[in-house]
DRENDO-1510 file (C-alpha; in Angstrom, 1 decimal, always signed):
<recs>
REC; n; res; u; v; w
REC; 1; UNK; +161.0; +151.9; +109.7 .
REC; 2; UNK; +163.5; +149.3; +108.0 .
REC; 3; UNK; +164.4; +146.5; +110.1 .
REC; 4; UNK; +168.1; +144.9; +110.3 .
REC; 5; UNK; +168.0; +141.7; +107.5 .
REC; 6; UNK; +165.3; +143.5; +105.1 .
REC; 7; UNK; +166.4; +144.5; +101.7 .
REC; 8; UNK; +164.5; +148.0; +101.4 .
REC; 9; UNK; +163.5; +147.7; +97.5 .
REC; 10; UNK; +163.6; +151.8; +96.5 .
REC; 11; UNK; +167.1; +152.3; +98.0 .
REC; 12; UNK; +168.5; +148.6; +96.5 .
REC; 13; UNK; +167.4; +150.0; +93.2 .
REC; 14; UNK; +168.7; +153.6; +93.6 .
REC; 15; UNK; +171.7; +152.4; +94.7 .
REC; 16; UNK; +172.6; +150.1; +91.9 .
REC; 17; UNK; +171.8; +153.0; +89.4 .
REC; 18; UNK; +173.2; +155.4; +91.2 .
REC; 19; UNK; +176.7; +153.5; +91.3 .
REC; 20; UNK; +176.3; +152.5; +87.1 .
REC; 21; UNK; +176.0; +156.6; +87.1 .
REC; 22; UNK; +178.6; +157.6; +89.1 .
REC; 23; UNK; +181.4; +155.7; +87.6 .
REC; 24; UNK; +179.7; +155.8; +84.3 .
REC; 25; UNK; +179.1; +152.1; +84.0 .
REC; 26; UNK; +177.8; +150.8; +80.5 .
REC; 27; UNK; +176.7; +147.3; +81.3 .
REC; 28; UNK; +173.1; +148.2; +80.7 .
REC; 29; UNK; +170.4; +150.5; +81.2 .
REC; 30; UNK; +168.5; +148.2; +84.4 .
REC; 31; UNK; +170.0; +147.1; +87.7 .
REC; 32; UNK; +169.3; +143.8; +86.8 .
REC; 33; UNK; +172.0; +144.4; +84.2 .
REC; 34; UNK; +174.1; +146.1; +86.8 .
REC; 35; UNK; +173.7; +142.6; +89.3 .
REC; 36; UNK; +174.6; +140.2; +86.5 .
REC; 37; UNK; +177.7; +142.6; +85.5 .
REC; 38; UNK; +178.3; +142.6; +89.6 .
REC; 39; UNK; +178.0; +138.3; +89.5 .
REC; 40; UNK; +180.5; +138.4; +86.5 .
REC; 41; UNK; +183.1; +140.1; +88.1 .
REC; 42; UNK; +182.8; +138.1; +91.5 .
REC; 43; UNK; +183.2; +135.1; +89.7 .
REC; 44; UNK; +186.0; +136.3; +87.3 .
REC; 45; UNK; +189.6; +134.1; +87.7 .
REC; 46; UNK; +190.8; +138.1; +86.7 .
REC; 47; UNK; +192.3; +139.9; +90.2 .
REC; 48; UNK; +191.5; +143.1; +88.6 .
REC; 49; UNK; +187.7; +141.9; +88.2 .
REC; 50; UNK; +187.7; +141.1; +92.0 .
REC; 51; UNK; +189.4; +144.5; +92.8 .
REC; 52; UNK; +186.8; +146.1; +90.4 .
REC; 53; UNK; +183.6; +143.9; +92.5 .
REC; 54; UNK; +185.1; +144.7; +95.3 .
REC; 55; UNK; +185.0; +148.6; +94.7 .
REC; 56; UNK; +181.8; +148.6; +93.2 .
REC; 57; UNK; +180.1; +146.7; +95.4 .
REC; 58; UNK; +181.5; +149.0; +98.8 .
REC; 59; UNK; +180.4; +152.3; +96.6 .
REC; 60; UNK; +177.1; +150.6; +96.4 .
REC; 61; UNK; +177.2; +149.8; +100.1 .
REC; 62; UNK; +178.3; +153.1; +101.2 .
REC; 63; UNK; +174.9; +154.2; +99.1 .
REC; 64; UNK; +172.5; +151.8; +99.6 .
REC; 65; UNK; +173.1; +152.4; +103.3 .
REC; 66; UNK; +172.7; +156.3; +103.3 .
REC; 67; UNK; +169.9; +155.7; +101.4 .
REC; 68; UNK; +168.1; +153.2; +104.4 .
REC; 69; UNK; +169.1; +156.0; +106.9 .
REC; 70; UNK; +167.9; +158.5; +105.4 .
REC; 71; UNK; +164.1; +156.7; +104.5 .
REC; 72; UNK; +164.4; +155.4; +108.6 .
REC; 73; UNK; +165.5; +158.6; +110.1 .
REC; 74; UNK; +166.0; +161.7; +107.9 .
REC; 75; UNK; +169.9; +161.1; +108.0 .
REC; 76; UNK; +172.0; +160.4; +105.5 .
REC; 77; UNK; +173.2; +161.8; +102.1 .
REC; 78; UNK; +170.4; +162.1; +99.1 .
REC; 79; UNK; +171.2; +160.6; +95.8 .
REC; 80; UNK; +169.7; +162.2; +92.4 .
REC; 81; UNK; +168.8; +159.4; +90.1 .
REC; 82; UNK; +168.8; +160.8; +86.0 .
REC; 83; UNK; +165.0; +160.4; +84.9 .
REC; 84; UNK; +166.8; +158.2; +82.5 .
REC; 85; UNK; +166.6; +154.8; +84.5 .
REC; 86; UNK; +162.6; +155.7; +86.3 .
REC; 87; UNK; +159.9; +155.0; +84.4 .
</recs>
């Protein structure tokens, strides 16, 4: 089970690529790439940049927790990832 406060690796992951695939991101091809890209915009003196963090970052939240439900209980909605960003 996932407890409250722990980061739960698989979904973190699959969330971040599954948000650079859904709005067709091209910041890079690892979520690393996607967290920098995230950092750049949070720290932007652009509003837009903000607005754009901001949007990504609740998408990603909306995600990342389906994707903890779903591994704790069998709820949530299931996310296909392109066999492009697994290895």
């Amino acid at each position: 089970p996932v407890i409250l406060g722990t980061i739960v690796p698989e979904c973190w992951d699959s969330s971040s690529i599954a948000v650079m695939e859904i709005k067709k991101l091209k910041v890079g091809d690892t979520v690393s790439d996607f967290w920098d890209f995230m950092i750049y915009l949070k720290l932007s003196d652009y509003p837009k940049n903000n607005t754009l963090f901001e949007d990504l970052a609740q998408l990603f939240w909306n995600i990342y927790v389906d994707c903890t439900l779903s591994r704790a209980h069998g709820l949530g909605r299931r996310y296909i990832i392109s066999k492009k960003y697994t290895t």
